[in-house]
PAZA-936324 format. One record per residue (C-alpha): residue number from 0; residue in three letters; y negated, x, z. Coordinates in Angstrom, 1 decimal, padded with zeros to 4 digits. Layout:
<atoms>
+-------+-------+--------+--------+--------+
: fitor : ketor :      y :      x :      z :
+-------+-------+--------+--------+--------+
:   NUM :   ALA :      Y :      X :      Z :
...
+-------+-------+--------+--------+--------+
</atoms>
This chain:
<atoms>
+-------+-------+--------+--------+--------+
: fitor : ketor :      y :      x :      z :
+-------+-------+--------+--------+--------+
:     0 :   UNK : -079.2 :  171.8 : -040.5 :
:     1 :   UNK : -077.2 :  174.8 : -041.0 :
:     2 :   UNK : -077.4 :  176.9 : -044.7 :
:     3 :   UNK : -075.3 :  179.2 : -046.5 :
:     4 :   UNK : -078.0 :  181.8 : -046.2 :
:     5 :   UNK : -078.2 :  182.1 : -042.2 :
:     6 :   UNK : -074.1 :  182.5 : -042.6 :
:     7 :   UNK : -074.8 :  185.2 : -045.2 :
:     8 :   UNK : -077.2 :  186.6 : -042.6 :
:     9 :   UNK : -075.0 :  186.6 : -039.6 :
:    10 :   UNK : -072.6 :  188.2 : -041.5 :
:    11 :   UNK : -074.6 :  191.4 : -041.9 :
:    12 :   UNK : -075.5 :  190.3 : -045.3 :
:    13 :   UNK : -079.0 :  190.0 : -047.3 :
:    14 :   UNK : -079.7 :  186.9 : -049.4 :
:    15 :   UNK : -081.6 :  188.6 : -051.6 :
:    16 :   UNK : -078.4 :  190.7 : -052.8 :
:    17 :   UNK : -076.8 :  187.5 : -053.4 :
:    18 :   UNK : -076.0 :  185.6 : -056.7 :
:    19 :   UNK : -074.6 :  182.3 : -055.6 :
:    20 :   UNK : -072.0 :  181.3 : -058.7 :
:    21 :   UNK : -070.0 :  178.1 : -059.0 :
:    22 :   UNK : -067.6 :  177.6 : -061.6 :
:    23 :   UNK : -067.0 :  174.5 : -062.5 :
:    24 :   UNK : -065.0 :  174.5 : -066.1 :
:    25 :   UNK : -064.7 :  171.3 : -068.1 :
:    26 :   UNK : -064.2 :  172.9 : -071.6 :
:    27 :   UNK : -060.9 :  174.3 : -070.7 :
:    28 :   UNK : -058.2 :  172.2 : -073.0 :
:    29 :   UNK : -055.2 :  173.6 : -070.9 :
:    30 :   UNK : -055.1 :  171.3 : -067.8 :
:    31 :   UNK : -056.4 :  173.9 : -065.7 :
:    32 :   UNK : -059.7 :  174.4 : -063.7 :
:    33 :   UNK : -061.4 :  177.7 : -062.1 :
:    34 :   UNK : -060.2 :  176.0 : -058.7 :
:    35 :   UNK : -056.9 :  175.5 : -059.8 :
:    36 :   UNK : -056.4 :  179.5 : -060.6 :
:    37 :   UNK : -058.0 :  180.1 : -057.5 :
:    38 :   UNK : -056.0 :  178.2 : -055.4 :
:    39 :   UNK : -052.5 :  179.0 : -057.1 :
:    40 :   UNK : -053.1 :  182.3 : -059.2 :
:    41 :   UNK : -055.6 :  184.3 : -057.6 :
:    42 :   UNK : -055.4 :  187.4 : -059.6 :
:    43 :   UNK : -056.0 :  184.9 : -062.6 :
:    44 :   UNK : -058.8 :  183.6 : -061.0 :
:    45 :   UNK : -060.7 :  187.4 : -059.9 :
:    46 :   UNK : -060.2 :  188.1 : -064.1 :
:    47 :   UNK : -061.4 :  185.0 : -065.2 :
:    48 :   UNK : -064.5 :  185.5 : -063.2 :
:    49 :   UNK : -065.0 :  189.4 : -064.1 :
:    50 :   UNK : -065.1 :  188.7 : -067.8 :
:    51 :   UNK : -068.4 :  186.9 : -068.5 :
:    52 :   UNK : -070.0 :  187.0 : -072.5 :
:    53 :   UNK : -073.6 :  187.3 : -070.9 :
:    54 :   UNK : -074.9 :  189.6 : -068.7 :
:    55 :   UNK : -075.3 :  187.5 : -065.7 :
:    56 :   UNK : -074.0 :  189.2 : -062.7 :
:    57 :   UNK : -076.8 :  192.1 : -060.9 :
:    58 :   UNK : -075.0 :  195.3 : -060.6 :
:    59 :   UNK : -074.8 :  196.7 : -058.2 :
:    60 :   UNK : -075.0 :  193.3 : -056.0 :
:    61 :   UNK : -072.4 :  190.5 : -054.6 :
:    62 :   UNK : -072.1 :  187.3 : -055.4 :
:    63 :   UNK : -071.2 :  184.6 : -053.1 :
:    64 :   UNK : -068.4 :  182.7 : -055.6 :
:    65 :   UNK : -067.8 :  178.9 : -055.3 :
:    66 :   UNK : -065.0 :  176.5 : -057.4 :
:    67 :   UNK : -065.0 :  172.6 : -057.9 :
:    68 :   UNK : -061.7 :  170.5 : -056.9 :
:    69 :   UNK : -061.1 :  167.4 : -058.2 :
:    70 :   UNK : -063.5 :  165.4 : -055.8 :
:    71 :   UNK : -066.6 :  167.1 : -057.5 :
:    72 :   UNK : -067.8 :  169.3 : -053.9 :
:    73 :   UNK : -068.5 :  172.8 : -054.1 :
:    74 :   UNK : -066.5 :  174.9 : -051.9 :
:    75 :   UNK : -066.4 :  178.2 : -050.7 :
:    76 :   UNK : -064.0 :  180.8 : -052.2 :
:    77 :   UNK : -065.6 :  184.4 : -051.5 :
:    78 :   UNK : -067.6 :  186.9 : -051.5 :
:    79 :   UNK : -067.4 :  189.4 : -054.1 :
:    80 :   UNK : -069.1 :  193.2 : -054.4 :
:    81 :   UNK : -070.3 :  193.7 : -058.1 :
:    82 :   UNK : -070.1 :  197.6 : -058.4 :
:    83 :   UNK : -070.6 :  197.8 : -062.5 :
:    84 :   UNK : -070.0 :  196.2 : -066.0 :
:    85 :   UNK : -068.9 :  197.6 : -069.2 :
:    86 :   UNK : -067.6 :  196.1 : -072.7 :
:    87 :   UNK : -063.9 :  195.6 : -073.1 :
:    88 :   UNK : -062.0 :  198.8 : -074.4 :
:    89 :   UNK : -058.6 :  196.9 : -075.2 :
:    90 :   UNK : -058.1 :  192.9 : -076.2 :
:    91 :   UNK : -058.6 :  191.0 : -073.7 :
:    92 :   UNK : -057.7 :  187.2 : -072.6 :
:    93 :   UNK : -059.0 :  184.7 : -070.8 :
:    94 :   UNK : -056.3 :  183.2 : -068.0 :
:    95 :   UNK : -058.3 :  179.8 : -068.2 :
:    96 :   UNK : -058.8 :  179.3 : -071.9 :
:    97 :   UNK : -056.4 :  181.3 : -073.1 :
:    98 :   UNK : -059.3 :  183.0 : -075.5 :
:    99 :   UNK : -058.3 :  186.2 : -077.3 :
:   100 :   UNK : -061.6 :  188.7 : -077.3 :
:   101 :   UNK : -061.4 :  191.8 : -079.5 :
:   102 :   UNK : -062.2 :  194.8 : -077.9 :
:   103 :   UNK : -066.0 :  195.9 : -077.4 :
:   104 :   UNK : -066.7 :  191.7 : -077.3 :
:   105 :   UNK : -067.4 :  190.7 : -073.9 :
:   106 :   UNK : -068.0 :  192.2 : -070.2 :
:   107 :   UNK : -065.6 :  192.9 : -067.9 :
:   108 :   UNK : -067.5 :  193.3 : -064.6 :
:   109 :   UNK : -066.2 :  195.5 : -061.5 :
:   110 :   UNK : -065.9 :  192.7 : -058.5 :
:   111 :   UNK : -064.3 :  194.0 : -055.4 :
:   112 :   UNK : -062.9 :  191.4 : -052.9 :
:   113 :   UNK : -065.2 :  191.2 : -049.4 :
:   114 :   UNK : -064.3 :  190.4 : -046.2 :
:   115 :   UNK : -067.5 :  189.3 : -045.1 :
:   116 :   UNK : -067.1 :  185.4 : -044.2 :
:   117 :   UNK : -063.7 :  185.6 : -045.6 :
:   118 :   UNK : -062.6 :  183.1 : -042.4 :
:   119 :   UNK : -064.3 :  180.5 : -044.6 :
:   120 :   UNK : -063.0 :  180.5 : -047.8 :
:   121 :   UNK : -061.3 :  177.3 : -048.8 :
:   122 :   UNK : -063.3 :  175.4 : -045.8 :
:   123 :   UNK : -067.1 :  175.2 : -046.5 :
:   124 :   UNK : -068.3 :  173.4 : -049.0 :
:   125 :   UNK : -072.3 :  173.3 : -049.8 :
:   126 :   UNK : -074.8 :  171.1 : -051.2 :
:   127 :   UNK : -075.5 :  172.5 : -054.6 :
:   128 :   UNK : -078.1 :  170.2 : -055.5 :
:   129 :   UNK : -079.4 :  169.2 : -058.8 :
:   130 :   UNK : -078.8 :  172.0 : -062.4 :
:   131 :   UNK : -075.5 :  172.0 : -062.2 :
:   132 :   UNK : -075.6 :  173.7 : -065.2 :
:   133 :   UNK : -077.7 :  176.4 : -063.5 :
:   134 :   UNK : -074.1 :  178.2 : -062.8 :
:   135 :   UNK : -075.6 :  181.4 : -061.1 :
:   136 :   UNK : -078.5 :  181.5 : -059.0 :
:   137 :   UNK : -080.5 :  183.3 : -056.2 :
:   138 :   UNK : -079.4 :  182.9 : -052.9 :
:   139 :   UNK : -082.7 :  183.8 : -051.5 :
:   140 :   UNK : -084.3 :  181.2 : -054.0 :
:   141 :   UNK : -081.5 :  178.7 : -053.1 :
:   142 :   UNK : -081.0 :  178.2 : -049.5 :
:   143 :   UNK : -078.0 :  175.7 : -049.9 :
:   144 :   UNK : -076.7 :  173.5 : -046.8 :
:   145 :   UNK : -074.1 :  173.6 : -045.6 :
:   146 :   UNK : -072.5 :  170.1 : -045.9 :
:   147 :   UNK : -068.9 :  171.0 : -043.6 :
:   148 :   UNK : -066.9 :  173.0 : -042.3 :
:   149 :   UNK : -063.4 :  172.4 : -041.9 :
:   150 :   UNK : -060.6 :  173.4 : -039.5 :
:   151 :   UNK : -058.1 :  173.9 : -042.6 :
:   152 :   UNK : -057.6 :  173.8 : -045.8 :
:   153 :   UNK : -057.3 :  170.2 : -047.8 :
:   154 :   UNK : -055.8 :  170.0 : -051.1 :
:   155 :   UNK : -057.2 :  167.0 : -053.0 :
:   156 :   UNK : -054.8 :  163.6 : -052.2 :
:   157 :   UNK : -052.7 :  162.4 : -055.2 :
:   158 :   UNK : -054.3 :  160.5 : -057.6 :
:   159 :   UNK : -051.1 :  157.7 : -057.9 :
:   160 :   UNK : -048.9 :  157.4 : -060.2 :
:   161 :   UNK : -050.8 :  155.6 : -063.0 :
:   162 :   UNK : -053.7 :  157.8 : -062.8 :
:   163 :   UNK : -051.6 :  161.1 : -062.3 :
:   164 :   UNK : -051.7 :  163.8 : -065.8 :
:   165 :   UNK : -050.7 :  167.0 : -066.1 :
:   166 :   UNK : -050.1 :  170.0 : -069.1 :
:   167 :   UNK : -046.5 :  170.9 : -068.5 :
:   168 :   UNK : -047.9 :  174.7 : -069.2 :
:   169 :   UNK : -049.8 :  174.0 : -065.6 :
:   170 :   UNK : -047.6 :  172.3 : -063.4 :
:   171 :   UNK : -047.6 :  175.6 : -061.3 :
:   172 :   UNK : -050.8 :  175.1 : -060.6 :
:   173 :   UNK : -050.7 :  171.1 : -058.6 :
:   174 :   UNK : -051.2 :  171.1 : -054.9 :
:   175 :   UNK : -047.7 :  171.3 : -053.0 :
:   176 :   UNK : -048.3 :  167.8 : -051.7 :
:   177 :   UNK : -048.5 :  166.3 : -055.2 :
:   178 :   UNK : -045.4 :  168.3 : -056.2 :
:   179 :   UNK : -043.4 :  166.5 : -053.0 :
:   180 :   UNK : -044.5 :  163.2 : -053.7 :
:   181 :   UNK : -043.7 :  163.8 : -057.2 :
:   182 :   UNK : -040.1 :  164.7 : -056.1 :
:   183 :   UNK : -039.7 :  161.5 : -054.2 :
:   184 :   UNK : -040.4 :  158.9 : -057.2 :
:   185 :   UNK : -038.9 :  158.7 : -060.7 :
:   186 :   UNK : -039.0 :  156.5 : -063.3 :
:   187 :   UNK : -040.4 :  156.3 : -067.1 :
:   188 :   UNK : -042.4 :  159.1 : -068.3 :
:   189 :   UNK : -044.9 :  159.7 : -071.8 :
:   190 :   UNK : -045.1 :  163.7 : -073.2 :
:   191 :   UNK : -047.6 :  163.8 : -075.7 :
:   192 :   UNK : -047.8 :  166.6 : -078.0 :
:   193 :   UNK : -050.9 :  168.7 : -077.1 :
:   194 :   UNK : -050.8 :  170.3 : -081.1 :
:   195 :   UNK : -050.0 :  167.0 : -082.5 :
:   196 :   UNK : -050.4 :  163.9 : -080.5 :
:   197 :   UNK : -046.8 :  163.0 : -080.8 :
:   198 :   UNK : -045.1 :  161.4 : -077.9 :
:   199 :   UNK : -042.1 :  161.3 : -076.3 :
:   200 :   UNK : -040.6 :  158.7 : -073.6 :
:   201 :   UNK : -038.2 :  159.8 : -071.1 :
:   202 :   UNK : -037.0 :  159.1 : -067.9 :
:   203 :   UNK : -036.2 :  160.7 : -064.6 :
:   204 :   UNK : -033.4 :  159.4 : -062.2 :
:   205 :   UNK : -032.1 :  162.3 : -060.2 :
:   206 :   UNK : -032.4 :  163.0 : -056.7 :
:   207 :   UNK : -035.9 :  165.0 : -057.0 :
:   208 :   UNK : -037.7 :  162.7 : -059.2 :
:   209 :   UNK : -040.0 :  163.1 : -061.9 :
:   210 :   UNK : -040.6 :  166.8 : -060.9 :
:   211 :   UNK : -037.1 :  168.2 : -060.9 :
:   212 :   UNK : -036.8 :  166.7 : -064.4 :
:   213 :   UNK : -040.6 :  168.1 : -065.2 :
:   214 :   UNK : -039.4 :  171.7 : -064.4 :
:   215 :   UNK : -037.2 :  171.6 : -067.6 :
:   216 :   UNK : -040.1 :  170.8 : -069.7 :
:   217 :   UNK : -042.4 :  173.9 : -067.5 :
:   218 :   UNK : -039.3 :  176.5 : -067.9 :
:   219 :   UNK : -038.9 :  176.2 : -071.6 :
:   220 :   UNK : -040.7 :  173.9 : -073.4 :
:   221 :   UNK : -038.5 :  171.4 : -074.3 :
:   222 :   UNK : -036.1 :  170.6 : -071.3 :
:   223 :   UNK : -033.3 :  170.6 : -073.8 :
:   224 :   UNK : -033.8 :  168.2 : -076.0 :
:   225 :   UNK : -033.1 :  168.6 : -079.7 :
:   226 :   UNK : -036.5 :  166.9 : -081.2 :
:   227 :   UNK : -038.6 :  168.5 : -078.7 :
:   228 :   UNK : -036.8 :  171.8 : -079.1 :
:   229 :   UNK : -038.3 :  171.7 : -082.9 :
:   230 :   UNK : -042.1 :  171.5 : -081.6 :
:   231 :   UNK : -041.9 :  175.1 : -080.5 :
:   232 :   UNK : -042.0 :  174.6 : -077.5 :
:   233 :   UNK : -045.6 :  173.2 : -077.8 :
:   234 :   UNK : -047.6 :  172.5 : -074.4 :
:   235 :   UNK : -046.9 :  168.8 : -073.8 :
:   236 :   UNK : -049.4 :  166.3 : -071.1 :
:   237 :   UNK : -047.5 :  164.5 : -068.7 :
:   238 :   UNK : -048.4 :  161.1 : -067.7 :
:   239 :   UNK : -046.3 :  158.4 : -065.8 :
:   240 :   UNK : -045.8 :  155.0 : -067.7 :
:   241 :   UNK : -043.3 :  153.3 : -064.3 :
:   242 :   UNK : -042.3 :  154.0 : -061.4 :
:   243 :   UNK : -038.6 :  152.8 : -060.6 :
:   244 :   UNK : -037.8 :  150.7 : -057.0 :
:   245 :   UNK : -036.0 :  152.2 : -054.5 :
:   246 :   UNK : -033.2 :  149.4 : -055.7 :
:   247 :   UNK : -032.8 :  150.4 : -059.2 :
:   248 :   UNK : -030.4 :  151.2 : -060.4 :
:   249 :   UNK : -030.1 :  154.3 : -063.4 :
:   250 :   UNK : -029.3 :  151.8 : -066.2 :
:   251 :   UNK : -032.4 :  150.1 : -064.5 :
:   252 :   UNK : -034.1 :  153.3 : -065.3 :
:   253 :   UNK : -032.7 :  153.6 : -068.5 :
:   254 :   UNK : -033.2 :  150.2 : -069.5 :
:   255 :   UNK : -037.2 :  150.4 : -069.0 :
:   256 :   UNK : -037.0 :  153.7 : -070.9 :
:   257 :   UNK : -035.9 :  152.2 : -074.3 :
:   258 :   UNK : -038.8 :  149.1 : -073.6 :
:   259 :   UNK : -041.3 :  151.7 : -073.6 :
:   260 :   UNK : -039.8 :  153.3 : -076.8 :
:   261 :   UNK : -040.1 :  150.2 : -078.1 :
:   262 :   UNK : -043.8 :  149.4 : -076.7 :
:   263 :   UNK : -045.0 :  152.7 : -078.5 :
:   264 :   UNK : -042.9 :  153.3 : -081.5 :
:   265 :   UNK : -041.9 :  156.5 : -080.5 :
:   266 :   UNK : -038.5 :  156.2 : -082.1 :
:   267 :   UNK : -040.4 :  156.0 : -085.5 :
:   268 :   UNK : -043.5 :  158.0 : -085.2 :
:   269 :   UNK : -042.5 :  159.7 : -082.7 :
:   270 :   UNK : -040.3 :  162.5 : -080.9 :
:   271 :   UNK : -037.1 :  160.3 : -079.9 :
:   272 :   UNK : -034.1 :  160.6 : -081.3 :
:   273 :   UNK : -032.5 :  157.6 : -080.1 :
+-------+-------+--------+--------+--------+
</atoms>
């Protein structure tokens, strides 16, 4: 069975300089993941992982960095040169949590980017085993196998429509596949207010679906409605109530739109208008 250590090894590399470090983020309340950054805002991703409020990565030393998709696997996203750490100077903020830290309040660590197995990143994924929890480790403690290696990069497949949710603030951040099937169905749609549970049913019937209309909501908060203009342009979760046949027509649409305003009271308790 092949491990992640004899790849470290044939790449010139020393386990025992190695901090193995998955992040796998479930506290984050803004629809976003460390593998999500990673994949569509790297920078985001490199500053999330440089500001840590314990001292956990060696220095000097590397760290072999992992991230958790959707499906729960842990796969490969780089290796990382850890040359020092020092406390903030200046406010900083966290691109996952969107934490403000006052200056002097956490560690910002110095990682550098390696190109050592960088042919790999996005297609290995290892066997992490049992403590989870146990986020860092010691590569030469932890000899990890290596569970595949893929040809290419997969993004995880759509969920469907029903099981599909999203923050508006994060639709950047959904695979390109999801966004294309997205463009291809429309249909009746739920915001809920992420600040105060308040919902709000539309509908999308244009050519590009539910995500041309979803752009709106990304771009400004409010997509130009009145009632939703008056939330402040508050962070909204998407979530698809129906999806509309190929043979409906838009007062079809429209017609299912003011059942599910009816169905949820959103009229009276909640952000329509009408």
């Amino acid at each position: 069975m092949l491990r992640f250590n004899t790849l470290l090894a044939e790449a010139g590399i020393d386990p025992a300089d190695v901090q193995l470090v998955r992040h796998q983020d479930a506290r984050s309340p803004r629809g976003m993941s460390p593998y999500a950054l990673w994949r569509g805002r790297r920078d985001d991703f490199e500053r999330y992982q440089s500001l840590q409020t314990r001292d956990v990565f060696s220095t000097p030393g590397l760290i072999a960095a992992f991230v958790v998709p959707p499906n729960g696997e842990t796969l490969f996203a780089g290796v990382y040169a850890v040359s020092s750490v020092t406390r903030n100077a200046a406010p900083e903020r966290c691109p996952l949590h969107g934490t403000e830290f006052a200056p002097g309040s956490i560690n910002v660590y110095a990682l550098q980017s390696m190109e050592a197995l960088s042919s790999l990143r996005g297609l290995l994924t290892i066997e992490w085993g049992e403590g989870a929890r146990a986020w860092v480790q010691r590569a030469q403690n932890q000899n990890k196998p290596v569970i595949e290696l893929r040809r290419r990069f997969e993004e995880p497949p759509f969920p469907g429509p029903l099981a599909f949710r999203a923050r508006s603030d994060a639709l950047d951040l959904l695979p390109l596949s999801w966004a294309t099937t997205l463009s291809a169905i429309g249909g009746v749609y739920l915001l809920v207010s992420d600040a105060t549970g308040k919902q709000y049913v539309g509908s999308a019937t244009g050519e590009e679906g539910f995500w041309s209309r979803w752009q709106a909501y990304a771009r400004d908060g409010h997509g130009g409605n009145y009632v939703l203009r008056t939330q402040a342009a508050a962070p909204f979760w998407i979530s698809i109530l129906e999806t509309a046949p190929s043979s409906a027509t838009r007062a079809d649409v429209i017609a299912a739109e003011q059942r599910w305003k009816d169905k949820l009271g959103s009229r009276a308790h909640g952000l329509n208008a009408n």
